[in-house]
C-alpha positions as CSV (number, residue, x, y, z in Angstrom):
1,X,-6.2,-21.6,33.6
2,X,-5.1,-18.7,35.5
3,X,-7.7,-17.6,38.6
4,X,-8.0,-14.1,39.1
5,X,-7.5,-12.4,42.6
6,X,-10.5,-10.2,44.4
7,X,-9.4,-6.8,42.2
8,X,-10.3,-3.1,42.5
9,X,-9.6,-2.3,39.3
10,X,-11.1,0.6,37.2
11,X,-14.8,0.0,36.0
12,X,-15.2,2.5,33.8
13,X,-18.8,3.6,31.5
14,X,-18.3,4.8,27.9
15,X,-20.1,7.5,26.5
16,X,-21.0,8.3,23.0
17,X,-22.0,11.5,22.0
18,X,-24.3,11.3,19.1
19,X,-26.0,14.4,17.8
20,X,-26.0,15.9,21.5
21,X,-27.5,12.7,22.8
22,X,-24.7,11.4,25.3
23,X,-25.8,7.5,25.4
24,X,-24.0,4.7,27.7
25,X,-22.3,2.0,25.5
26,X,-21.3,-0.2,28.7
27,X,-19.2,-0.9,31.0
28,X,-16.0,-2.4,31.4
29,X,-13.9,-3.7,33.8
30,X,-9.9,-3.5,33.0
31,X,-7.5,-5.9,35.0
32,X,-4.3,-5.0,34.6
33,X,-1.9,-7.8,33.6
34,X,1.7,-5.5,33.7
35,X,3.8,-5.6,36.1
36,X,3.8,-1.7,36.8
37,X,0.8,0.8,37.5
38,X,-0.6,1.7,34.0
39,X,-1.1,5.1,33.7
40,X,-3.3,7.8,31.6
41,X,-2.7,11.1,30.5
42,X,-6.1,12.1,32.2
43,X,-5.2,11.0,35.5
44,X,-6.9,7.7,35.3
45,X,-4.5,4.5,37.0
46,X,-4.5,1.4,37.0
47,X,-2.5,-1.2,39.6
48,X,-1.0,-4.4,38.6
49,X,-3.4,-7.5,39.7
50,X,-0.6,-9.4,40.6
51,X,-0.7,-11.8,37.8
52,X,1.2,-11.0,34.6
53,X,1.1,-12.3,31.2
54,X,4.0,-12.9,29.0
55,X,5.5,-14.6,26.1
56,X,7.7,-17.5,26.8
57,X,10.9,-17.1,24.7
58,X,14.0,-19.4,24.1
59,X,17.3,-18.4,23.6
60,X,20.0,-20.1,21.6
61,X,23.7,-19.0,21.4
62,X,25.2,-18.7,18.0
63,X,28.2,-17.2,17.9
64,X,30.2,-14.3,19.2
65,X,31.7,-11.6,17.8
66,X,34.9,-10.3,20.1
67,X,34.3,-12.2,22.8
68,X,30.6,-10.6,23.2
69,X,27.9,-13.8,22.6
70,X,25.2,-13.6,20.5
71,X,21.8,-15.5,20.9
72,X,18.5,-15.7,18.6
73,X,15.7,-15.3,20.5
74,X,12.5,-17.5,19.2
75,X,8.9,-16.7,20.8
76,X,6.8,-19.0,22.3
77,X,2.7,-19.4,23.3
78,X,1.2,-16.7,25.6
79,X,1.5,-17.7,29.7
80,X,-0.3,-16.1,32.5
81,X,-3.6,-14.8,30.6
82,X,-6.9,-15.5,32.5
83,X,-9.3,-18.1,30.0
84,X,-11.5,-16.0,27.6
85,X,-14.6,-16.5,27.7
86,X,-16.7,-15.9,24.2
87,X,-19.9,-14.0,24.2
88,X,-19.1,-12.4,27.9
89,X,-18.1,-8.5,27.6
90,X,-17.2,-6.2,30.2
91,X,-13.7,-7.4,31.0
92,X,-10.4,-6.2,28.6
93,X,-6.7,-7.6,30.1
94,X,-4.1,-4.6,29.4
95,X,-1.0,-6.4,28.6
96,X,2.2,-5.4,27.1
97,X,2.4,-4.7,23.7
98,X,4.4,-7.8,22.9
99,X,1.3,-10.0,24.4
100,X,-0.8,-8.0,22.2
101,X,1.0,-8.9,18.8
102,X,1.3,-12.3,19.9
103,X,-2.6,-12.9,20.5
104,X,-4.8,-13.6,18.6
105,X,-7.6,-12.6,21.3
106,X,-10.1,-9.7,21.5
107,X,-10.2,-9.0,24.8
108,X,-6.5,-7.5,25.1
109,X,-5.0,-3.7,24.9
110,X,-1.8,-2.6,25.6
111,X,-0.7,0.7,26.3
112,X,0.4,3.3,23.3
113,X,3.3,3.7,24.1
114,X,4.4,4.8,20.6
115,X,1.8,8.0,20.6
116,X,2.7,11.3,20.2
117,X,1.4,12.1,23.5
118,X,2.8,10.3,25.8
119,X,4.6,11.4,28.7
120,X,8.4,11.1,29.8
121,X,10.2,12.4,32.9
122,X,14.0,14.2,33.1
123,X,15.3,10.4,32.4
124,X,12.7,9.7,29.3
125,X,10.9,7.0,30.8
126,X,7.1,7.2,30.2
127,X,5.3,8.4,32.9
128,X,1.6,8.3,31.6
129,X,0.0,7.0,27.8
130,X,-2.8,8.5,26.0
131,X,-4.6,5.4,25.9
132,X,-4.5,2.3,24.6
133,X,-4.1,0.5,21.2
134,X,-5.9,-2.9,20.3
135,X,-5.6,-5.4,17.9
């Protein structure tokens, strides 16, 4: 189990505007579990708790092709996620996209980093997402 330091993250309310009636769904807490700040298009950040999730892999060499090695890369279970638990809501665990895929839990986003709208600097790394895609 993975304990969770004292974070400041974002705690953010959603609204749902339903026929001109703007009605609070609730409100939840996101802990991000990247290594770098997460950010939005709409100015909204999000710091790295310190603990990071990721998916063990193994490597195995088999072969080369002109001196240059080659490995196959096999995935493994899911380390450094924080212990779900059912029926509580509020908190959602942004994680990379490969924790995503291999999770079978609800409580995980990862940034869309595939959208149309994201941002890149001069060097075309991504400076901010649009939001976030689930599972």
């Amino acid at each position: 189990m993975v304990m969770l330091p004292d974070l400041k993250d974002k705690i953010i309310s959603i609204d749902n505007d339903i026929d001109g009636e703007t009605k609070k769904e609730k409100i939840m807490k996101f802990v991000n579990l990247t290594p770098h700040v997460v950010r939005l298009n709409n100015g909204i950040s999000f710091e790295p708790s310190g603990i990071v999730a990721r998916v063990a892999a193994d490597l195995q060499e088999v072969g080369t092709i002109n001196g240059v090695k080659l490995f196959r890369q096999t995935f493994g279970e899911v380390e450094g996620l924080p212990e779900q638990f059912p029926g509580i809501a509020g908190q959602i665990y942004i994680v990379s996209a490969m924790v995503l895929a291999a999770s079978n839990r609800n409580d995980l986003i990862a940034p869309a980093t595939s959208h149309k709208d994201v941002v890149r600097n001069e060097a075309g790394q991504i400076v901010s997402v649009p939001g976030f895609v689930i599972k």
